[in-house]
C-alpha positions as CSV (number, residue, x, y, z in Angstrom):
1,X,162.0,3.7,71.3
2,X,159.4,6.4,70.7
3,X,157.1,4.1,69.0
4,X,156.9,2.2,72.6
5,X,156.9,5.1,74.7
6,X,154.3,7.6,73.1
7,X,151.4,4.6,73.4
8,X,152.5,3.1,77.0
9,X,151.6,6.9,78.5
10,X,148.6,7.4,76.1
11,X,147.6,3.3,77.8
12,X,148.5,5.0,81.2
13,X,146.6,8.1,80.7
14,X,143.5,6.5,79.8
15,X,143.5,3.9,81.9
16,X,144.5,7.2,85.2
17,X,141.3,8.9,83.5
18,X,139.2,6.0,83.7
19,X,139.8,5.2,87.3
20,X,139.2,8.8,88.5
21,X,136.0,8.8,86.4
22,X,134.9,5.1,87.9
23,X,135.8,6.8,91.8
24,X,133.5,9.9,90.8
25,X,131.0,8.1,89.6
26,X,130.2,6.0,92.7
27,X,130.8,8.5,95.1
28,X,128.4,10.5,93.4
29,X,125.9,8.0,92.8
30,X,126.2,7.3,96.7
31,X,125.0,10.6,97.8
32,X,122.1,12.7,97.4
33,X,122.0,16.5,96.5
34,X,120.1,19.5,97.5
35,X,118.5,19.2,94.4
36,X,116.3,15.9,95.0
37,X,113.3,17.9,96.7
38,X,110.1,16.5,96.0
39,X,106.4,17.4,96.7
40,X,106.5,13.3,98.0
41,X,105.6,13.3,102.1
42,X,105.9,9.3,102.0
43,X,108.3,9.0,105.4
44,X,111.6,7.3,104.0
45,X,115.1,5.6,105.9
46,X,117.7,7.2,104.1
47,X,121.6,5.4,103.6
48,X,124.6,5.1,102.2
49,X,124.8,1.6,102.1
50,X,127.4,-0.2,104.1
51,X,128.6,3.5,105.5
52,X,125.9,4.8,107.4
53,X,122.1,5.1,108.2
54,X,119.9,7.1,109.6
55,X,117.1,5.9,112.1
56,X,116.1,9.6,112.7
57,X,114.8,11.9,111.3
58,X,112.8,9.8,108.3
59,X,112.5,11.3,104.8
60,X,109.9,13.8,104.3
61,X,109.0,13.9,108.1
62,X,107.6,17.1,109.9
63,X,110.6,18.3,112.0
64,X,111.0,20.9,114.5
65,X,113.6,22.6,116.5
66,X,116.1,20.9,118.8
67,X,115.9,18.3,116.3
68,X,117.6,14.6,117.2
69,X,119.9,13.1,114.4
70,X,120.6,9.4,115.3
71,X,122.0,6.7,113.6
72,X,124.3,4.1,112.9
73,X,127.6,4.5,110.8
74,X,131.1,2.8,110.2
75,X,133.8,4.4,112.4
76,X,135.3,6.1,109.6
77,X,132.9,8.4,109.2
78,X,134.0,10.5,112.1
79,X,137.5,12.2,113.0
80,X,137.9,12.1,116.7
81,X,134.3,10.7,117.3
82,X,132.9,13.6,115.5
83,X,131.2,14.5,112.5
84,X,129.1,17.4,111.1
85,X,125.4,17.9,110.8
86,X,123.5,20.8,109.3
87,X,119.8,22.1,108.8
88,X,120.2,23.6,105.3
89,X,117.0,25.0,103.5
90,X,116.6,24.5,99.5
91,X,118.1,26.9,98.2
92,X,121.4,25.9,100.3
93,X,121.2,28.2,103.2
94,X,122.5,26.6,106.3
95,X,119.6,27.5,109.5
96,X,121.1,25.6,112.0
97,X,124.4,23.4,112.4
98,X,126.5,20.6,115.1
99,X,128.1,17.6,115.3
100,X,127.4,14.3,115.3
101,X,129.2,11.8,118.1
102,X,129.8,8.5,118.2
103,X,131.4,6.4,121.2
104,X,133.8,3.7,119.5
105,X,134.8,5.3,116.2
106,X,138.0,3.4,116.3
107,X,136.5,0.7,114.1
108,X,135.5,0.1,110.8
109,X,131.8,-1.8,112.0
110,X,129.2,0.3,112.6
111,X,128.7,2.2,115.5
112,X,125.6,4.2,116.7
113,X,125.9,7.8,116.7
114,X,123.7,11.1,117.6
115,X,123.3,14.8,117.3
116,X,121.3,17.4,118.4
117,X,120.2,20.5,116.1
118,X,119.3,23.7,116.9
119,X,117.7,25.6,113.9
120,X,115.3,28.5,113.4
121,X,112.8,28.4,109.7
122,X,112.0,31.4,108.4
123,X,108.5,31.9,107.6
124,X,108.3,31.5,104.2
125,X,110.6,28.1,104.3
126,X,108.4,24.8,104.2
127,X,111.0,22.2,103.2
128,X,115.1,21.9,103.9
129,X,117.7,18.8,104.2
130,X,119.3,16.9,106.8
131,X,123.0,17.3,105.4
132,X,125.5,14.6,107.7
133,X,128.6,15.0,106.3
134,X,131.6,12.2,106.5
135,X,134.4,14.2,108.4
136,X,137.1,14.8,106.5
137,X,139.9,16.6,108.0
138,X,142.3,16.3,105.3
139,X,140.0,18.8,103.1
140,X,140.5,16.5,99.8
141,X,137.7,16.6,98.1
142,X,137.6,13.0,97.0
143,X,137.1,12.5,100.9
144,X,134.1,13.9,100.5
145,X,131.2,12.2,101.7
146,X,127.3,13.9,102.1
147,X,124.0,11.9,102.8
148,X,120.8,14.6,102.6
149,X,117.7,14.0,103.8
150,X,114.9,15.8,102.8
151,X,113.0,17.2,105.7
152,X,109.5,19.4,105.9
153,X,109.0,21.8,108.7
């Protein structure tokens, strides 16, 4: 009876540690980090495809302060019509933060959405993100969602 056992949960455990490595794997390769500043000023749409995109602010544009976030994204993106936006600079500090809305989040289609920002640069800051983050009110991090786009001010 051993002999069955002992390989059926090494099988199971391999094939659990495969799964949770495939489900990391594409989330992560979905998103963006902090760390993909670049000197490039080429003006960019940034997505996650079939979850959400943004129509403004493009990649690498010059933005200033109230600063419009609009887009399109699938209703489950937002809990309660709501998800959260932040002005964060490159080495992570947040300058400015608020919440996105969208009307019909009751769906899985896409459904527009927008977001004011209110955000103060200090001086010697030239470059920050656009962090939307998929709301995720259970707190799990494998509900964690992020698109960053990277901004110059």
């Amino acid at each position: 009876m051993k002999k069955i056992i002992i390989p059926f949960l090494i099988l199971i455990t391999l094939l659990a540690g495969s799964f949770y490595l495939y489900v990391v794997k594409s989330r992560d390769s979905q998103e963006n980090t902090i760390s993909d500043i670049s000197d490039n000023t080429r003006q960019v749409s940034y997505q996650i495809p079939d979850l959400i995109i943004v129509k403004e602010p493009m990649g690498n544009s010059v933005v200033k302060s109230p600063l419009v976030v609009s887009g399109e994204a699938r209703g489950l993106w937002f809990f309660e019509g709501s998800a959260p936006v932040r002005i964060v600079l490159a080495d992570g500090s947040i300058i400015g933060s608020s919440n996105l809305t969208a009307g019909e989040w009751m769906t899985e289609e896409f459904v527009p959405y927008s977001g004011t920002v209110e955000f103060v640069v200090p001086l010697d800051a030239d470059r920050g993100f656009v962090v939307i983050n998929r709301a995720n009110p259970s707190g799990l991090p494998e509900n964690d969602q992020r698109l960053s786009i990277p901004v110059r001010f």
